[in-house]
SERO-4910 file (N, C-alpha, C, O; in steps of 0.05 Angstrom, whole numbers):
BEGIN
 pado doro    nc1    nc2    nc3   cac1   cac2   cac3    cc1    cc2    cc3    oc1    oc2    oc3
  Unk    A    754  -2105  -6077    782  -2094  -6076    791  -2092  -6048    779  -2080  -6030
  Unk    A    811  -2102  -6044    821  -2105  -6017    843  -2077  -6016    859  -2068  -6032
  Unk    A    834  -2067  -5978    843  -2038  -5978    869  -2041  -5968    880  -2062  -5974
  Unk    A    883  -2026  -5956    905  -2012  -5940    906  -2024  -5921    885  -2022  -5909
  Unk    A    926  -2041  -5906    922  -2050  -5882    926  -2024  -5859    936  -2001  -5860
  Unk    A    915  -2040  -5842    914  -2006  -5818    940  -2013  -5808    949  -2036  -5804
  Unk    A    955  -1985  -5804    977  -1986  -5788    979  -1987  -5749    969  -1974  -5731
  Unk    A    999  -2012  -5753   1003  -2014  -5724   1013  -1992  -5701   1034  -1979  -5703
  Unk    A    994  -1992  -5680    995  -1960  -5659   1021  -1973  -5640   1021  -1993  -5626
  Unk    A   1049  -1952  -5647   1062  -1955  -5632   1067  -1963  -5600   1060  -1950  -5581
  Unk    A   1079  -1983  -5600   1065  -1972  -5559   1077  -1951  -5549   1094  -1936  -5560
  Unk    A   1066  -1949  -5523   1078  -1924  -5510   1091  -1927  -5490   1085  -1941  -5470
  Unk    A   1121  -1906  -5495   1137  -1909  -5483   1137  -1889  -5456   1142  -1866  -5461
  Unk    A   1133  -1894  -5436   1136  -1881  -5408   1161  -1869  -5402   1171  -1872  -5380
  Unk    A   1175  -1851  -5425   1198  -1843  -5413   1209  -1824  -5376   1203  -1802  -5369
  Unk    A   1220  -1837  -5366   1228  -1832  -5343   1210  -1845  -5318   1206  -1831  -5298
  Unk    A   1198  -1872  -5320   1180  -1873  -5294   1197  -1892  -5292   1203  -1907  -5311
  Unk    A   1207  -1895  -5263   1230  -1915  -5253   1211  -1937  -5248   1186  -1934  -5248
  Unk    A   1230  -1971  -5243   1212  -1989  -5246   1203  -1996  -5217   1209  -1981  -5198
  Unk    A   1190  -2014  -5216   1176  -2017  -5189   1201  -2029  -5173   1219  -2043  -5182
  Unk    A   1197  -2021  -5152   1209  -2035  -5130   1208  -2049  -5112   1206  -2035  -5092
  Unk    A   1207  -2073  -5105   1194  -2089  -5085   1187  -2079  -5054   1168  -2088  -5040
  Unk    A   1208  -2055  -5043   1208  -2042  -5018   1193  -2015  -5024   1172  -2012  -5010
  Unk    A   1199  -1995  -5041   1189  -1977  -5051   1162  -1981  -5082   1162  -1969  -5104
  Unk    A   1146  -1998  -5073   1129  -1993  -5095   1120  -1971  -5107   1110  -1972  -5130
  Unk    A   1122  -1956  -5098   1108  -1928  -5110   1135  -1918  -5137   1130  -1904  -5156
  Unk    A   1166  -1932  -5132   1181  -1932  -5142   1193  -1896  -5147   1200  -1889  -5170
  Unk    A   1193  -1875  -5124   1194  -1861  -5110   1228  -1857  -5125   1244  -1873  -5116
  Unk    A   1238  -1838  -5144   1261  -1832  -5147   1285  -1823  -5116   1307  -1820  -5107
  Unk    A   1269  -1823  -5113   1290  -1804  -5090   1302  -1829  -5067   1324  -1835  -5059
  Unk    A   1274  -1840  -5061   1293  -1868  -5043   1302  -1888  -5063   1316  -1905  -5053
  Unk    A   1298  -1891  -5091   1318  -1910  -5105   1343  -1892  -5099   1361  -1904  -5088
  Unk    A   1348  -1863  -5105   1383  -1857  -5097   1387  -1859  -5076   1409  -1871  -5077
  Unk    A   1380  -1854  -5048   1384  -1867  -5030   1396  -1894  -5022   1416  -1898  -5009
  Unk    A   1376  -1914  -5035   1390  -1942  -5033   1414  -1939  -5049   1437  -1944  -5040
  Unk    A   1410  -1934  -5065   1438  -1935  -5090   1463  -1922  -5067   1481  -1937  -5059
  Unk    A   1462  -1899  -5059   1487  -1878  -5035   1493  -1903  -5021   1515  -1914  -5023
  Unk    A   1467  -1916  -5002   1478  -1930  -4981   1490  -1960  -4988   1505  -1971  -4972
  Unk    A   1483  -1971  -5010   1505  -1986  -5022   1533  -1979  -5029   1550  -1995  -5023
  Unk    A   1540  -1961  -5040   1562  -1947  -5051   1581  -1936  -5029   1605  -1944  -5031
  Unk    A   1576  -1921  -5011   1588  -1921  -4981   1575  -1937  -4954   1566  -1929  -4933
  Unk    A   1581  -1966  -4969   1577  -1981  -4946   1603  -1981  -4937   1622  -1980  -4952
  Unk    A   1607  -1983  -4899   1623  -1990  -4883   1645  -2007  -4895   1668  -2000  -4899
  Unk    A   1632  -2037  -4900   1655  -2046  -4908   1670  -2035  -4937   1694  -2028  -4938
  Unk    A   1654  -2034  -4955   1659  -2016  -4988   1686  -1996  -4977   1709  -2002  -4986
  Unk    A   1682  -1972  -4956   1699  -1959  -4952   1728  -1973  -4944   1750  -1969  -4954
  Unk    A   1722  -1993  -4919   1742  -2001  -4917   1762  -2014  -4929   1786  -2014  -4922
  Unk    A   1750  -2030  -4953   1760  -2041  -4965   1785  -2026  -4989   1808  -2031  -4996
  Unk    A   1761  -2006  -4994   1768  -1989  -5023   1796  -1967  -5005   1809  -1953  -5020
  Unk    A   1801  -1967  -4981   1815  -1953  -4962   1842  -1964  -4969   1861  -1954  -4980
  Unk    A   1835  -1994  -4958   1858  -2017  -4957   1872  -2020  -4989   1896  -2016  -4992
  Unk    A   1860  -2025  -5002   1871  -2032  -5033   1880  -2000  -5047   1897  -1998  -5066
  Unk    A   1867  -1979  -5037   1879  -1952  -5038   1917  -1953  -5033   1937  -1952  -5047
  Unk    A   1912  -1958  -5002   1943  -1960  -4991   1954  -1978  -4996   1976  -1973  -4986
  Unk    A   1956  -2009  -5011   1960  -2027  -5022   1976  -2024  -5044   1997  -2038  -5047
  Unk    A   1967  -2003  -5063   1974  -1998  -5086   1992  -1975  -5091   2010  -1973  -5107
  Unk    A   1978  -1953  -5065   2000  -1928  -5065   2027  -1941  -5050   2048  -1933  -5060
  Unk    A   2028  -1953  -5037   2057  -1967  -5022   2069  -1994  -5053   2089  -1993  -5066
  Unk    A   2060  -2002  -5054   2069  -2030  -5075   2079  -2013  -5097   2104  -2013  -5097
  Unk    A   2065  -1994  -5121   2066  -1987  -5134   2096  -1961  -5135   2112  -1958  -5153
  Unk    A   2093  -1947  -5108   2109  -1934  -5105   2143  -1943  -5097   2161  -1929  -5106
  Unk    A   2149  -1962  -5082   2167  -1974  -5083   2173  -1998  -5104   2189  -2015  -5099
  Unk    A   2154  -1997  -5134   2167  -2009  -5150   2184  -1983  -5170   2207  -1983  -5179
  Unk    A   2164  -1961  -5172   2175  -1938  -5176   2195  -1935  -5174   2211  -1930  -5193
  Unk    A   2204  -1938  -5143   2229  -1922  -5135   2255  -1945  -5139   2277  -1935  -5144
  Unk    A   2253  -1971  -5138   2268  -1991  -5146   2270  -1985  -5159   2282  -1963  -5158
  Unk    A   2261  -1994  -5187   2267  -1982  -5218   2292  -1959  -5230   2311  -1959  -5246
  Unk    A   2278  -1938  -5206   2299  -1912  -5211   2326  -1921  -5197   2346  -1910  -5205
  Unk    A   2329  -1937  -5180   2353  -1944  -5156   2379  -1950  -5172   2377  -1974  -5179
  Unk    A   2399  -1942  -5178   2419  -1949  -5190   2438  -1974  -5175   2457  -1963  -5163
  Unk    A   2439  -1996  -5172   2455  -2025  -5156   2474  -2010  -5148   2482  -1988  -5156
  Unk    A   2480  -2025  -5132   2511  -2017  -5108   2510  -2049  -5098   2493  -2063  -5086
  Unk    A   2533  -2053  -5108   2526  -2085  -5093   2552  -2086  -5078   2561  -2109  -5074
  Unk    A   2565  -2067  -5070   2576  -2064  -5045   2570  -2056  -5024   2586  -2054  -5006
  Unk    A   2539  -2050  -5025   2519  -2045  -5000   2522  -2065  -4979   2519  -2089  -4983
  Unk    A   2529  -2052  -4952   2540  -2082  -4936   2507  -2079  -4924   2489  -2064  -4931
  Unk    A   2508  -2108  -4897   2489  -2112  -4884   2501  -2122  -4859   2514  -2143  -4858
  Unk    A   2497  -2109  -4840   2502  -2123  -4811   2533  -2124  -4813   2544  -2143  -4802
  Unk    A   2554  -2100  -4830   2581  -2105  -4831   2586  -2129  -4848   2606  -2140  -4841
  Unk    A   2570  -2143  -4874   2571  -2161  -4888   2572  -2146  -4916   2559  -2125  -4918
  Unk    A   2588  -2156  -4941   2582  -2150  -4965   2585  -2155  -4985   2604  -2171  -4984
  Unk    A   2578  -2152  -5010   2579  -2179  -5032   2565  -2199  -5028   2544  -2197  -5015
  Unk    A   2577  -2229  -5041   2562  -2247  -5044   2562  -2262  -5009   2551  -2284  -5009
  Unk    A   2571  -2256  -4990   2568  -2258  -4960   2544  -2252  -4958   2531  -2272  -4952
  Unk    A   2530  -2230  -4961   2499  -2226  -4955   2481  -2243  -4965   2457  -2242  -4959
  Unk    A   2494  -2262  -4986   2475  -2278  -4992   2465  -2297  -4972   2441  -2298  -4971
  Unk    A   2474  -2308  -4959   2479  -2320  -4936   2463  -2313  -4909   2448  -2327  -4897
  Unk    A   2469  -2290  -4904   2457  -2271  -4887   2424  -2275  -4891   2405  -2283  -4877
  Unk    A   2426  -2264  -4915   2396  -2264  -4926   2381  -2281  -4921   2361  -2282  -4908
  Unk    A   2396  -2298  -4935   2371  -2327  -4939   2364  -2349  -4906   2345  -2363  -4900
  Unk    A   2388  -2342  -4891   2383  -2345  -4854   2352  -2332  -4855   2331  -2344  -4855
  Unk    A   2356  -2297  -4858   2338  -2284  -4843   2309  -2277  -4856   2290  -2265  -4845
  Unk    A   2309  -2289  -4886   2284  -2296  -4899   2281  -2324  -4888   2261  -2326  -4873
  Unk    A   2295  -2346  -4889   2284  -2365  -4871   2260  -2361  -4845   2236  -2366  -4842
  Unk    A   2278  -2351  -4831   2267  -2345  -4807   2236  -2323  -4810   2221  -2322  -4791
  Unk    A   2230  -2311  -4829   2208  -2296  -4835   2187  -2317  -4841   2166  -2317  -4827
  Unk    A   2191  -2337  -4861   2174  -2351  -4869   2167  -2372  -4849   2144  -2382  -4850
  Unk    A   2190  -2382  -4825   2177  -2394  -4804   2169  -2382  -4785   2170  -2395  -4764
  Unk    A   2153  -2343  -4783   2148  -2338  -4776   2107  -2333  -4784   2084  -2329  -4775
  Unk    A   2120  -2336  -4805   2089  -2330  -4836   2081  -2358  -4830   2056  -2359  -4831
  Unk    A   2094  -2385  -4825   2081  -2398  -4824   2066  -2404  -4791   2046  -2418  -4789
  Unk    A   2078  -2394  -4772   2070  -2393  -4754   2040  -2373  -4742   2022  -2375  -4725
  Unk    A   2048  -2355  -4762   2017  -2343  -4756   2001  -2359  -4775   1979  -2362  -4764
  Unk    A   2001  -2367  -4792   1974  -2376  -4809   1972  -2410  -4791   1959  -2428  -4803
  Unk    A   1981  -2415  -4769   1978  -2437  -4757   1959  -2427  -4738   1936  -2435  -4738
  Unk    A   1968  -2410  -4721   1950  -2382  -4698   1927  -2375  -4715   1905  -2381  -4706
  Unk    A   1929  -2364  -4734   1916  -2350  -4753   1886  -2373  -4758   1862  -2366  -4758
  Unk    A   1892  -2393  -4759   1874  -2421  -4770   1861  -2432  -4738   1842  -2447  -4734
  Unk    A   1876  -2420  -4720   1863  -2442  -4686   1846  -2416  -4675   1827  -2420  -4660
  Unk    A   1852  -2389  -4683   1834  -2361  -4675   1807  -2372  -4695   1785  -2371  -4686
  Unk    A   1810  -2379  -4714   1782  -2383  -4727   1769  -2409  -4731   1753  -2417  -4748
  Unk    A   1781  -2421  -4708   1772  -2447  -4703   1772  -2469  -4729   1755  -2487  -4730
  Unk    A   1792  -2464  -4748   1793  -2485  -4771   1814  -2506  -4765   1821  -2519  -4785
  Unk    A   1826  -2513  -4743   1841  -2533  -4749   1825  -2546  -4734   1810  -2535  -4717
  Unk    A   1827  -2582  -4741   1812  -2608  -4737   1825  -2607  -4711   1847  -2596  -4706
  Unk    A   1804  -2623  -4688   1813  -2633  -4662   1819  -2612  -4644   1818  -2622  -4621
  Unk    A   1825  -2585  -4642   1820  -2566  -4623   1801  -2547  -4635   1792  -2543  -4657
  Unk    A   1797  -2536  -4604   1783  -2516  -4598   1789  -2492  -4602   1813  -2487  -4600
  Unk    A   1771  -2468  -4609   1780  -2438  -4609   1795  -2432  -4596   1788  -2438  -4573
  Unk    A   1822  -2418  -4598   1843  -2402  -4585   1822  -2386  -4563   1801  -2375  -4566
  Unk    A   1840  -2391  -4542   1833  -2362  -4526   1839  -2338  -4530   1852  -2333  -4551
  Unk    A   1835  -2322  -4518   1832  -2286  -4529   1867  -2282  -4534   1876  -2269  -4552
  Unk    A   1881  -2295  -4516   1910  -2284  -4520   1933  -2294  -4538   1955  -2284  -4543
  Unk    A   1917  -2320  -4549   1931  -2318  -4576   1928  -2292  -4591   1945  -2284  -4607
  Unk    A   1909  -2280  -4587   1910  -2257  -4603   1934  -2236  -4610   1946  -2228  -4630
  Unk    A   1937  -2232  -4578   1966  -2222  -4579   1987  -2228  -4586   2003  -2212  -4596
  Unk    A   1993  -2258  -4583   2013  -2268  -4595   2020  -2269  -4626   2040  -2268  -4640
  Unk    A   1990  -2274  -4628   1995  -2273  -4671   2001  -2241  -4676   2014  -2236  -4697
  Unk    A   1994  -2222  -4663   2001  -2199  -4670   2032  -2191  -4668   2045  -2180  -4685
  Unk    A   2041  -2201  -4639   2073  -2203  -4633   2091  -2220  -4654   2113  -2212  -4659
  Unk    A   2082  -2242  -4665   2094  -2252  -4681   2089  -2239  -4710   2108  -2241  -4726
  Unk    A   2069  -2227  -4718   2069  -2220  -4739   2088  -2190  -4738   2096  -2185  -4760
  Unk    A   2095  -2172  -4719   2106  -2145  -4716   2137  -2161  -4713   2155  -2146  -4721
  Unk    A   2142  -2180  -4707   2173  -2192  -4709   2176  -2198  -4739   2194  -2186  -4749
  Unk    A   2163  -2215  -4756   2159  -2221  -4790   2172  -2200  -4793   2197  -2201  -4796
  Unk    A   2153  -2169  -4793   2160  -2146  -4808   2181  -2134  -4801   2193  -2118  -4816
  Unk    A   2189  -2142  -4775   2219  -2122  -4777   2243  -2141  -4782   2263  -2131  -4790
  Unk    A   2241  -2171  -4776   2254  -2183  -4795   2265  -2180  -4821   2289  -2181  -4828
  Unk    A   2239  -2174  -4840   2244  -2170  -4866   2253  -2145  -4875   2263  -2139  -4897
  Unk    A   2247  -2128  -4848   2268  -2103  -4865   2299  -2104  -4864   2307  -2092  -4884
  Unk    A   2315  -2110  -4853   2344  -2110  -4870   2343  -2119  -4890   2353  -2107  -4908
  Unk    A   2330  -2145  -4896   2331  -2160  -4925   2328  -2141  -4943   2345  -2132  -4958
  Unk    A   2295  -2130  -4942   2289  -2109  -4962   2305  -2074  -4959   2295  -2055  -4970
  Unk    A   2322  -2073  -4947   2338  -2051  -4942   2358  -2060  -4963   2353  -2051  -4986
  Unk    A   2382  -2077  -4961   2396  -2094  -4983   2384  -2096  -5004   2401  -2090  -5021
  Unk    A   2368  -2099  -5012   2364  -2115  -5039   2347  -2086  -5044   2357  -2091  -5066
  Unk    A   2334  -2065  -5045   2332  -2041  -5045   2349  -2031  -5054   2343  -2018  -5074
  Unk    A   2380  -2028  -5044   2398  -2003  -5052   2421  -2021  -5059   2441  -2008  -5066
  Unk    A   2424  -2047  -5060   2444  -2068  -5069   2429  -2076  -5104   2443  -2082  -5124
  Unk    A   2411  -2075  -5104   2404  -2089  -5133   2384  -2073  -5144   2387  -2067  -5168
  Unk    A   2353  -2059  -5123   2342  -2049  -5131   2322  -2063  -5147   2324  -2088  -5145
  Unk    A   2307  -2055  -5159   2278  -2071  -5177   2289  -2085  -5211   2299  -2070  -5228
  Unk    A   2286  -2107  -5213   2302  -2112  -5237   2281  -2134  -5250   2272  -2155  -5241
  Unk    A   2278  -2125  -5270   2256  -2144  -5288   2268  -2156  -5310   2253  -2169  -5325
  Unk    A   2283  -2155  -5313   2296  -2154  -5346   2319  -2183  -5349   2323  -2198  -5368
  Unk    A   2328  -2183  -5321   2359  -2198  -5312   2347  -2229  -5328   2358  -2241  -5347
  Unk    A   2321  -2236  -5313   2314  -2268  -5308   2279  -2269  -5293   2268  -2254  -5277
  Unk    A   2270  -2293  -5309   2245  -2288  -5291   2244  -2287  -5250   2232  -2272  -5234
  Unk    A   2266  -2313  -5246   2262  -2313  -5210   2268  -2280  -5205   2251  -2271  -5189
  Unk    A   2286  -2260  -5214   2294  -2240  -5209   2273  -2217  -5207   2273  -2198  -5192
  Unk    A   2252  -2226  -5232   2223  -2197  -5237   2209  -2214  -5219   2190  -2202  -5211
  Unk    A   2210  -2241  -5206   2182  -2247  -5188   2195  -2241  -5165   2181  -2236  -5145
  Unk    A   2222  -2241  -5162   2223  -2236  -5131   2224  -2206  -5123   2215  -2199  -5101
  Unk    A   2237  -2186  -5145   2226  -2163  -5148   2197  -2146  -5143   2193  -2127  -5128
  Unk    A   2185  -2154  -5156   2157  -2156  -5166   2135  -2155  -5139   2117  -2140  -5135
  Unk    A   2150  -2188  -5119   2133  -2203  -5102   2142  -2174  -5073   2125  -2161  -5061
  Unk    A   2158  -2172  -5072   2171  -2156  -5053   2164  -2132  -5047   2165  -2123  -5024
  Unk    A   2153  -2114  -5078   2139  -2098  -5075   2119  -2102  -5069   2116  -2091  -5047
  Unk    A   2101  -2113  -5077   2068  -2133  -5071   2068  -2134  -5037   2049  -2123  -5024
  Unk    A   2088  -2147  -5025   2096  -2150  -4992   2085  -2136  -4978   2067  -2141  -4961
  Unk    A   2099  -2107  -4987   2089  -2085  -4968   2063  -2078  -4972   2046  -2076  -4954
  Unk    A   2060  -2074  -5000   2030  -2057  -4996   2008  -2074  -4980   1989  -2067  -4967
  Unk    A   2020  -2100  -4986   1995  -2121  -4970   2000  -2116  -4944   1978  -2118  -4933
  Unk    A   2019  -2111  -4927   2023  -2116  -4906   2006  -2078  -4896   1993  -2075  -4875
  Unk    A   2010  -2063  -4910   1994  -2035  -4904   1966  -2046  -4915   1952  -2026  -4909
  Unk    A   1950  -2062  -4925   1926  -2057  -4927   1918  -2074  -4907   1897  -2066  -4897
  Unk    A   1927  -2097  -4897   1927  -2109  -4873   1923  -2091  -4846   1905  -2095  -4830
  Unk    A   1939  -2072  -4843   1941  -2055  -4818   1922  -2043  -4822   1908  -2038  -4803
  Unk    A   1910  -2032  -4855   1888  -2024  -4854   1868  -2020  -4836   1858  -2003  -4821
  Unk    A   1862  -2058  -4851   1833  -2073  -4835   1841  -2077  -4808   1819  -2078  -4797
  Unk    A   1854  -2079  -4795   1855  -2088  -4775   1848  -2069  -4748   1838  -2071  -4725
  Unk    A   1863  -2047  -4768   1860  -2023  -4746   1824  -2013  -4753   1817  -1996  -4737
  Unk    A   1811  -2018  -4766   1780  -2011  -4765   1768  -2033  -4752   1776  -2055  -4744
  Unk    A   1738  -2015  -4750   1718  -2025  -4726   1716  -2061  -4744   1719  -2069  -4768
  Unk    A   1711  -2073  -4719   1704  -2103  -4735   1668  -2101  -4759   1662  -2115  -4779
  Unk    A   1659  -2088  -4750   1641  -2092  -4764   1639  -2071  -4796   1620  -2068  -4811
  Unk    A   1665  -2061  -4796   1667  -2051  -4818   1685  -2069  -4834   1695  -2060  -4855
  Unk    A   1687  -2090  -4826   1706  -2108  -4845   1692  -2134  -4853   1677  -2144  -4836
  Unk    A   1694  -2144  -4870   1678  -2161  -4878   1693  -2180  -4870   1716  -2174  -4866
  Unk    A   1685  -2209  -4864   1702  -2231  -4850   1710  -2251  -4868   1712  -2274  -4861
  Unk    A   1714  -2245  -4888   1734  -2258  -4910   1759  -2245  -4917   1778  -2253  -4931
  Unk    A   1754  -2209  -4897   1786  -2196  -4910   1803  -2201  -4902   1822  -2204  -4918
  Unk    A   1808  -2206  -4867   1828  -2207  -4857   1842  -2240  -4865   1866  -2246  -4863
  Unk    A   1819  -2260  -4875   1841  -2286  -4872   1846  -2288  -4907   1863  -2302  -4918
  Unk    A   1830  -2272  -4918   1840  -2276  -4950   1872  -2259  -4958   1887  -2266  -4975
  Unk    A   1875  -2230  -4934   1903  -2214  -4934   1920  -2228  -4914   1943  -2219  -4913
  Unk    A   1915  -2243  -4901   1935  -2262  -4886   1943  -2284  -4904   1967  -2290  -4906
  Unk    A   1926  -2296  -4916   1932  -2315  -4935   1951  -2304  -4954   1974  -2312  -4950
  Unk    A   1950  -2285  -4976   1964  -2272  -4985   1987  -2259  -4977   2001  -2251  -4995
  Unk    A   1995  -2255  -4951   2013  -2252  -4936   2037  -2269  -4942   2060  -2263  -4950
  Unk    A   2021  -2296  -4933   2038  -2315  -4924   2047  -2326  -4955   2071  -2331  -4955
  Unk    A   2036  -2331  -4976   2040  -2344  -4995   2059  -2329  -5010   2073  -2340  -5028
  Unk    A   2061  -2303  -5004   2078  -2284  -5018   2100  -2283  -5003   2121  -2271  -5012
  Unk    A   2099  -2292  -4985   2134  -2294  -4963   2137  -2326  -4971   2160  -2335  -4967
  Unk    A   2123  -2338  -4978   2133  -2371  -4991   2150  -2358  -5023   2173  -2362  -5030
  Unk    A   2131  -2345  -5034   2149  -2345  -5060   2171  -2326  -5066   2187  -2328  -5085
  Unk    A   2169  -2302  -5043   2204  -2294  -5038   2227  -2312  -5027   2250  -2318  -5033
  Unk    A   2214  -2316  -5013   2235  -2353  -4997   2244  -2366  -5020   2268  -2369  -5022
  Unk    A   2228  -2377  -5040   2230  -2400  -5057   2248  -2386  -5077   2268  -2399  -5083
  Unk    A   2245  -2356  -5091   2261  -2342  -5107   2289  -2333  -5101   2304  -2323  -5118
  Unk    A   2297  -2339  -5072   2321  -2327  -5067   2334  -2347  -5043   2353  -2362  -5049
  Unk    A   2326  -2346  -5021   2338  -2371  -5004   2336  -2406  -5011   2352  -2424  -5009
  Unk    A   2316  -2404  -5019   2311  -2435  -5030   2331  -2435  -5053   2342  -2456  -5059
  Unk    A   2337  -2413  -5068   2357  -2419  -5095   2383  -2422  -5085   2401  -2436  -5093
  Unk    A   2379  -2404  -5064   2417  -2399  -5050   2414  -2424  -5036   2436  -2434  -5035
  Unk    A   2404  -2433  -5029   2409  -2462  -5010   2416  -2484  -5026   2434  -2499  -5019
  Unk    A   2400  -2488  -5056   2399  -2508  -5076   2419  -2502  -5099   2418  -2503  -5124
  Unk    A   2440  -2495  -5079   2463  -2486  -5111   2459  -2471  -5130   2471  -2474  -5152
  Unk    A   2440  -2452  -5123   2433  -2422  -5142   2422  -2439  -5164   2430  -2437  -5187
  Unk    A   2400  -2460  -5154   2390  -2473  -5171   2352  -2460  -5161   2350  -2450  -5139
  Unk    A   2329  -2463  -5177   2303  -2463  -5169   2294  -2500  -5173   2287  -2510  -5195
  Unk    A   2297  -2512  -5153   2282  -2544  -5156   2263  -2536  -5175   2247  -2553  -5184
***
């Protein structure tokens, strides 16, 4: 007569022994949280999480306040008003974007990426900075106008919510930029500054393209 098979001995479970660690073999709770802290407030981590902080509190907040802005489109500019500022405008967004494209030219010879020359010397530095502090005060009359002349509008037309939209996006990029820039270099990781310059510049191409490029092309988008 064949018996009862024997029952199989559970294995055993080691609740709470952390796993081995290749640096800490003894696998020592206290320096696994350790490593874990000094990943989590790493240098760059902070800076980063700093930058996209102010990124979002500036972008976010002036889509806010657009939104609420009731149009006045008798808002003059430079003693200009009405459909005259269109004009105005699209001159002095011009002139922004051949300023955006001028630094990402600087921007590309400081990091030695363009073919056939050599690394900029130290004082391009200055210069991409001088040209980039002319960009931004450029673009403020534009965004002063179109702020208290139209305000944030999503609803009108798509070019209208992207150039809306992009405009807000502008600034905050341009504050998380000042961010990084203003911290130690070795708290920045060296993909931030040319991945927020890049974004810079591509976002002053597609306010250009939404509003001067349309006003130039017969209030057409090619």
């Amino acid at each position: 007569m064949q018996g009862r098979p024997r029952p199989q001995r559970a294995p055993e479970l080691h609740v709470g022994t952390p796993p081995t660690d290749p640096i800490d073999p003894a696998g020592n709770p206290d320096t696994m949280v350790f490593r874990i802290r000094d990943v989590a407030v790493s240098p760059a981590l902070r800076s980063l999480t700093l930058a996209g902080l102010a990124a979002a509190l500036i972008g976010v907040g002036l889509y806010a306040l657009g939104t609420q802005q009731t149009p006045d489109y008798n808002t003059s500019l430079f003693g200009v008003s009405g459909q005259d500022t269109l004009s105005l405008k699209s001159w002095l967004a011009t002139g922004v974007l051949a300023f955006a494209v001028i630094q990402l030219g600087l921007a590309l010879w400081m990091y030695g990426r363009l073919p056939f020359v050599a690394v900029a010397p130290p004082e391009v530095g200055r210069v991409h900075r001088a040209i980039g502090a002319a960009a931004i005060l450029l673009s403020v009359p534009i965004a002063y106008h179109c702020a208290f002349a139209y305000g944030v509008q999503t609803r009108i037309d798509t070019r209208i919510a992207v150039h809306s939209i992009a405009g807000c996006f502008l600034y905050g990029a341009v504050i998380a930029k000042l961010v990084l820039v203003r911290s130690p270099g070795w708290r920045v990781p060296g993909w931030g500054l040319p991945l927020l310059g890049g974004t810079l510049v591509a976002t002053v191409a597609v306010l250009w393209y939404t509003s001067a490029l349309w006003y130039f092309n017969d209030f057409r988008l090619p």
